[in-house]
C-alpha positions as CSV (number, residue, x, y, z in Angstrom):
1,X,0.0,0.0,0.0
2,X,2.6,2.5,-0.1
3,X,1.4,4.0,-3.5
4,X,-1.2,5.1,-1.2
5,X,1.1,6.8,1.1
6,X,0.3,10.9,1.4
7,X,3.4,11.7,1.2
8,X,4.3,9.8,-2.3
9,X,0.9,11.4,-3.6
10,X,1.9,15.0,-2.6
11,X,5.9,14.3,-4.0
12,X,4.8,13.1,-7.3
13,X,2.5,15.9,-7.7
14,X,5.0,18.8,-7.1
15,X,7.6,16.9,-9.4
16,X,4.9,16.7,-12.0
17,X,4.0,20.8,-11.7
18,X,7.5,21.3,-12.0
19,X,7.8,19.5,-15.2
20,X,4.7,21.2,-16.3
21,X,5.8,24.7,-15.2
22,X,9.3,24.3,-17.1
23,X,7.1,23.1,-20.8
24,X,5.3,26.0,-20.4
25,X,8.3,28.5,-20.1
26,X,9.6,26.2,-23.0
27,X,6.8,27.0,-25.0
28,X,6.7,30.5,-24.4
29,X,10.3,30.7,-25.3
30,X,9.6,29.1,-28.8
31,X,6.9,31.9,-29.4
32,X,9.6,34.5,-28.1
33,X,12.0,32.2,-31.1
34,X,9.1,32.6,-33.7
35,X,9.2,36.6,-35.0
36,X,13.1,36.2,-35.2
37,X,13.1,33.0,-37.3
38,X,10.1,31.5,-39.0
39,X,7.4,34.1,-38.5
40,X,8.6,37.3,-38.7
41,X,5.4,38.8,-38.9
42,X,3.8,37.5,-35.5
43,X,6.8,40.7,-34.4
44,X,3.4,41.9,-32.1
45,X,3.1,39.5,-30.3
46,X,6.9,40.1,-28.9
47,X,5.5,42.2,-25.8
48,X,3.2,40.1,-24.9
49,X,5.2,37.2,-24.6
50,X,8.1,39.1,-22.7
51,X,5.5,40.2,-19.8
52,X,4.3,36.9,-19.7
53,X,8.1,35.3,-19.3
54,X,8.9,38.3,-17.0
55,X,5.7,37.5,-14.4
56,X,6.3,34.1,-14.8
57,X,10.4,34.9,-13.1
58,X,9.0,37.4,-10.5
59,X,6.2,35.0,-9.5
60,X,8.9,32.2,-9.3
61,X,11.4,34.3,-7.3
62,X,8.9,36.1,-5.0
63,X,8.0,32.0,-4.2
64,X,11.4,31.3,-3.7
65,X,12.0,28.9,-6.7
66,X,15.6,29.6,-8.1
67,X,15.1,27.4,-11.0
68,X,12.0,28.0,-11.9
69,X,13.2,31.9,-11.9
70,X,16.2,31.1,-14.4
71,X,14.1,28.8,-16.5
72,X,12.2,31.9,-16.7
73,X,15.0,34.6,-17.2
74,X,16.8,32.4,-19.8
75,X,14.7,33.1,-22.7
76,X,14.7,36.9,-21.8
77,X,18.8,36.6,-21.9
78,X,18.5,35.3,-25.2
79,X,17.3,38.5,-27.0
80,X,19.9,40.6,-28.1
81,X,20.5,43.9,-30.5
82,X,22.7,43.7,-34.1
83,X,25.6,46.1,-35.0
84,X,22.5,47.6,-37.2
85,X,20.1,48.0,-34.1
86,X,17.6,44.9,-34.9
87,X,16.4,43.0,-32.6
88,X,17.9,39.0,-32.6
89,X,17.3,36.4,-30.4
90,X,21.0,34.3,-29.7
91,X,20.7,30.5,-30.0
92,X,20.4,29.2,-26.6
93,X,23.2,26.5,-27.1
94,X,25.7,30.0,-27.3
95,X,23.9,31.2,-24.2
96,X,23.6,28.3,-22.2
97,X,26.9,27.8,-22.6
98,X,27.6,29.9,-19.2
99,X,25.2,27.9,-17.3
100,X,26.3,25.1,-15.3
101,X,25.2,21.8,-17.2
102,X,23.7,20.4,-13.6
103,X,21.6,23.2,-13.7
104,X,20.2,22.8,-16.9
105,X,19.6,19.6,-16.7
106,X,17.3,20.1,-13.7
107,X,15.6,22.9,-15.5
């Protein structure tokens, strides 16, 4: 009976929010991707998207939830400005590349 135990119940539900937390700043970080790369005209929906990524980091960090907060901020670090003032979004390979692998594995 220890499927039944509270405590197994109550673990596998926060490790399952978790997951479900990180596709959702996953999926808003391909829709960030989208107006730089494939859809250039969906560009309007940029702001949107970035207030959405930045509540979703202050609503993680006022909780307390480091990783939560730098799955958040990570798409945000991607977006960068050319030599000719456009807006680009770095590949997130170049960026991650300053984050400890341990810690984005767990993200």
């Amino acid at each position: 009976k220890g499927g039944d135990d509270p405590t197994n119940f109550v673990e596998g539900a926060a490790r399952e929010s978790h997951h479900i937390q990180v596709e959702a700043i996953r999926q808003l970080e391909t829709c960030l991707n989208a107006p730089f790369r494939e859809l250039p005209h969906t560009h309007g929906s940029v702001p949107t998207i970035l207030k959405a990524l930045c509540d979703t980091a202050i609503a993680h960090a006022t909780e307390g939830n480091n990783l939560l907060t730098l799955a958040s901020i990570l798409p945000l670090a991607r977006l960068s400005c050319a030599v000719n003032g456009q807006g680009i979004m770095m590949s997130r390979r170049r960026l991650t590349k300053i984050v400890p692998s341990d810690i984005l594995s767990a993200i």
